[in-house]
C-alpha positions in Angstrom: -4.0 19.9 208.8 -5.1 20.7 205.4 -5.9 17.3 204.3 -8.2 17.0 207.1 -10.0 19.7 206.7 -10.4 19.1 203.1 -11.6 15.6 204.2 -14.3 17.4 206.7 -15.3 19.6 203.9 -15.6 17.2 201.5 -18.0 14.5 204.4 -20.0 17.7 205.3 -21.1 18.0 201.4 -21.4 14.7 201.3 -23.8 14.4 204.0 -26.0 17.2 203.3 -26.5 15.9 200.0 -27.6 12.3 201.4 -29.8 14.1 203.6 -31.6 16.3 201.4 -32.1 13.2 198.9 -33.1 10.9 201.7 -35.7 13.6 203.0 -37.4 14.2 199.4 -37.7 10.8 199.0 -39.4 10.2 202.8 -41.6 13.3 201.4 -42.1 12.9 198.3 -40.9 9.8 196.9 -43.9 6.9 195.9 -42.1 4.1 197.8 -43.0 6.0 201.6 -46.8 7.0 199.9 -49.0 4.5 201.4 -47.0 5.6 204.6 -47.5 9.0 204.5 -51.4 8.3 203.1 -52.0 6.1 206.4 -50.3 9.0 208.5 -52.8 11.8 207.1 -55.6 9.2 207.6 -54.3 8.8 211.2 -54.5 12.4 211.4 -58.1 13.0 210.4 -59.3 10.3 212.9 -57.3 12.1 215.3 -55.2 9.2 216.7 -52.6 11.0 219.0 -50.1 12.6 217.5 -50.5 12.0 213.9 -51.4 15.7 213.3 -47.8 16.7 214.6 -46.0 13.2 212.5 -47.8 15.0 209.4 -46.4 18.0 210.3 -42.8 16.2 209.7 -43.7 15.2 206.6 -44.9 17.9 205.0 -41.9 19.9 206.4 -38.4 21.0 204.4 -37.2 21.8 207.5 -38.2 19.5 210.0 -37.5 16.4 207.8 -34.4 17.4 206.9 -33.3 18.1 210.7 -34.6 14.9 211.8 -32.8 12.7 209.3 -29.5 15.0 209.9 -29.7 14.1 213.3 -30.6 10.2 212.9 -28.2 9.6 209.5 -25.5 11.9 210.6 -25.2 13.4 214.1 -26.2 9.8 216.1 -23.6 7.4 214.2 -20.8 10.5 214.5 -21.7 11.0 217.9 -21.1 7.1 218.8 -18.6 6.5 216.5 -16.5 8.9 219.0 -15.9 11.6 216.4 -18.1 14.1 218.1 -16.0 16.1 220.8 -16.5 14.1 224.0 -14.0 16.0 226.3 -17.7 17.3 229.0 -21.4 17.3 228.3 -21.0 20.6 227.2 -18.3 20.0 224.2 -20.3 17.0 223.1 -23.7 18.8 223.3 -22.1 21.8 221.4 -20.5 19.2 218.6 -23.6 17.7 218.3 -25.8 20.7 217.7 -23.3 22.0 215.0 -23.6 19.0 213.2 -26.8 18.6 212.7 -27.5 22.2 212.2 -24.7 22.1 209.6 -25.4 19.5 207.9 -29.5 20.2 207.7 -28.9 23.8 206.8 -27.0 22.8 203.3 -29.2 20.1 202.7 -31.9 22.5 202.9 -30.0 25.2 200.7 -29.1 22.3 198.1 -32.8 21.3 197.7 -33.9 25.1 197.3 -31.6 25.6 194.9 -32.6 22.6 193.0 -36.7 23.6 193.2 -36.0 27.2 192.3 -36.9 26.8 188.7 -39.6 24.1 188.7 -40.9 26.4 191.6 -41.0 29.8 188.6 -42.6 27.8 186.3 -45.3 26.3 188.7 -46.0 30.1 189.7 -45.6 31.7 186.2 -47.9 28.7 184.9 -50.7 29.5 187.5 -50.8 32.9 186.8 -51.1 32.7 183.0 -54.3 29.9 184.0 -55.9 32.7 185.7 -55.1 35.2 183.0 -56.9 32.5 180.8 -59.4 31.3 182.7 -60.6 35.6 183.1 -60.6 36.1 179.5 -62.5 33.1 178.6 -65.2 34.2 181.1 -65.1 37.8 179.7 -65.6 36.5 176.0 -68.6 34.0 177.0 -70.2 36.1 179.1 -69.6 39.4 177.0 -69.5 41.4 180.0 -66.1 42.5 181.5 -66.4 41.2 185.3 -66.8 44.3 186.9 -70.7 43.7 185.5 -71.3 41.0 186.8 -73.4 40.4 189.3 -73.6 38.8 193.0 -76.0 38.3 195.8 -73.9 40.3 198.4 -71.4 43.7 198.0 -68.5 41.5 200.4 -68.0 38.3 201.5 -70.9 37.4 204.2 -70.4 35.5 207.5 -71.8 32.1 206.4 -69.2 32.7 203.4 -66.7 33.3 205.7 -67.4 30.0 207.7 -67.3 28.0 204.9 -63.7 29.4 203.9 -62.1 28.8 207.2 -63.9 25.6 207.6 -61.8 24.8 203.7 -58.9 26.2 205.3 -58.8 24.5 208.3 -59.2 21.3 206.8 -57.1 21.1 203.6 -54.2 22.5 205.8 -54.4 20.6 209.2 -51.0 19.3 210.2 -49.4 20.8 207.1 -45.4 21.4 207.7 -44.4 23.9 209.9 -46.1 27.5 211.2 -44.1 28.8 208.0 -45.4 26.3 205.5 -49.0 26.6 207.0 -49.3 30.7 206.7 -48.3 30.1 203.0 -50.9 26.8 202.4 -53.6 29.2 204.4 -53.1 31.7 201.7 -52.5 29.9 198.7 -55.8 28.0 200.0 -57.9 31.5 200.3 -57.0 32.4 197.0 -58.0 29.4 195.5 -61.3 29.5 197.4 -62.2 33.2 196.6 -61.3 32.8 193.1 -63.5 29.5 192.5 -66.5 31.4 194.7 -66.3 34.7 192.1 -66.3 32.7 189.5 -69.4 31.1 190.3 -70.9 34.7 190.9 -71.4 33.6 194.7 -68.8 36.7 195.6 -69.0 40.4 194.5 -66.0 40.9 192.2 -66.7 45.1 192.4 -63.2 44.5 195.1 -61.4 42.5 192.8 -59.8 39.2 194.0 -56.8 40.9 195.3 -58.0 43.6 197.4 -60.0 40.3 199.3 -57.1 38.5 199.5 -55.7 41.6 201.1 -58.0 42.1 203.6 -58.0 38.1 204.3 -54.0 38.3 205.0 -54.9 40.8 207.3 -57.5 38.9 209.4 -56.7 35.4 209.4 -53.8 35.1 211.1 -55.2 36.7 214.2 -58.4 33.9 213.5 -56.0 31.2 213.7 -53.9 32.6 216.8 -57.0 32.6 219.2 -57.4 29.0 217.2 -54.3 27.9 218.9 -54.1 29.9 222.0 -57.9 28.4 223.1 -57.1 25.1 221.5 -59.0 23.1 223.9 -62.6 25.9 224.4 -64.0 24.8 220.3 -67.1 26.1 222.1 -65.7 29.4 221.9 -65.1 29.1 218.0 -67.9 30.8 216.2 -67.0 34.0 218.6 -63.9 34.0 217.4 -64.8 33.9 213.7 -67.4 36.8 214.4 -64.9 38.7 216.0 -62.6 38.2 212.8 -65.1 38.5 210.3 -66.6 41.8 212.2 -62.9 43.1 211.1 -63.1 41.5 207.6 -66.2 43.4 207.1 -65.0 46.9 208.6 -61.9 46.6 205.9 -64.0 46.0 203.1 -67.0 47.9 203.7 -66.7 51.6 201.0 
C-alpha cells in the first residue's frame, strides 16, 4: 500500500511539473510565437473566438488547466486508471485530477517567478524614482510647480485612457489577469500624460490612480453586461467619469 502511494505521489509531481513547463513554453516559449502572434492578430480582426483563444494564452491558470486535462486527465482516464465503477466515480476522478495536477503546476511556476517577479517590481519603481528626479533637476522646479491646462483629468482625457486600456488589454488572461493589466495600464498612461504636463500633478499620481481603481471597474462591468448596445458607450463613460470627477474635485 505504501509503495503505491509513493508511486502516486511521486506521478502527481511528476505531472505537474510537465504541465507547468509545457504551459510556459505554449505561453511563452519562441517556438509557439508566430502562433500566438497570428492568434492576437485574429483577435483584433475579430474572427470568432480569437478574443476568448487569447484569453488562454495569456492565462497561468487557464493554460495550465487545459493542458492538465489534455496531457494528464484524458490519457489516465482512457488508459482505465481513472475510477470507472458509475459516471459519478469517473466524473469525480476526473475532476480531482486535473484540478490536482493544474493546482501544483500552478504553485510550482509561482514559486519559480517569485523573484524575477521582486526584481521586475523593485526595478520599476527605482525607474520612476529616477525618471522624477531627472525631471526635477532639468526643470528646476519640484513638480508640484508645474503647470497643466486642467486641475483633473478631463473627459476627452478620460476617453483616450479607456480607449488605451481597452485596447492594449483585450483578450488578456482571465478577469483576474485583466483587473491587474487595467491597472498596471492606467498607471503607465497617467504617468506618461503628467509627464508631458497634459495632467495636473497638484493630486499626485497616486491619489489618480486611486480614484481610477475606484471607477473603472464599474466602467468595464456595464462594458460587459451591455456587450452588444456599443451605442450606449459614451453614456457609460460619462456616467463613470461624472464619478471620477466628483472624487477628485477639492
Amino acid at each position: 500500500m505504501l509503495s503505491v502511494l509513493v508511486v502516486l505521489l511521486f506521478g502527481w509531481l511528476v505531472s505537474a511539473v510537465a504541465v507547468k513547463q509545457a504551459s510556459y513554453i505554449l505561453i511563452h516559449g519562441s517556438i509557439f510565437e508566430s502562433l500566438r502572434n497570428w492568434i492576437e492578430d485574429g483577435m483584433h480582426r475579430e474572427w470568432f473566438g480569437f478574443e476568448k483563444l487569447r484569453e488562454l494564452f495569456t492565462c497561468q491558470l487557464c493554460m495550465t488547466t487545459q493542458v492538465s486535462i489534455w496531457l494528464v486527465a484524458i490519457p489516465l482516464l482512457l488508459s482505465g486508471r481513472v475510477p470507472a465503477v458509475g459516471f459519478v466515480e469517473t466524473v469525480a476522478g476526473f475532476a480531482v485530477t486535473v484540478f490536482a495536477v493544474s493546482g501544483l503546476a500552478i504553485w510550482f511556476w509561482n514559486l519559480s517567478e517569485s523573484g524575477p517577479k521582486r526584481l521586475e517590481a523593485d526595478r520599476k519603481r527605482y525607474d520612476q524614482i529616477i525618471i522624477s528626479l531627472r525631471k526635477e533637476i532639468s526643470s528646476g522646479a519640484p513638480p508640484e510647480q508645474t503647470s497643466a491646462p486642467s486641475s483633473y483629468m478631463d473627459r476627452e482625457m478620460f476617453g483616450r485612457l479607456l480607449d488605451h486600456i481597452e485596447s492594449a488589454c483585450k483578450g488578456h488572461g482571465c478577469g483576474y489577469s485583466r483587473r491587474d493589466c487595467r491597472r498596471e495600464e492606467a498607471r503607465q498612461f497617467t504617468v506618461n500624460q503628467m509627464r508631458l504636463g497634459m495632467l495636473a500633478q497638484r493630486f499626485g499620481v497616486e491619489v489618480l490612480l486611486g480614484a481610477l481603481d475606484e471607477t473603472l471597474p464599474e466602467y468595464f462591468r456595464l462594458r460587459w453586461r451591455n456587450k452588444s448596445s456599443s451605442s450606449h458607450l459614451n453614456s457609460f463613460r460619462d456616467k463613470v467619469f461624472a464619478r471620477l470627477t466628483a472624487i477628485t474635485t477639492p
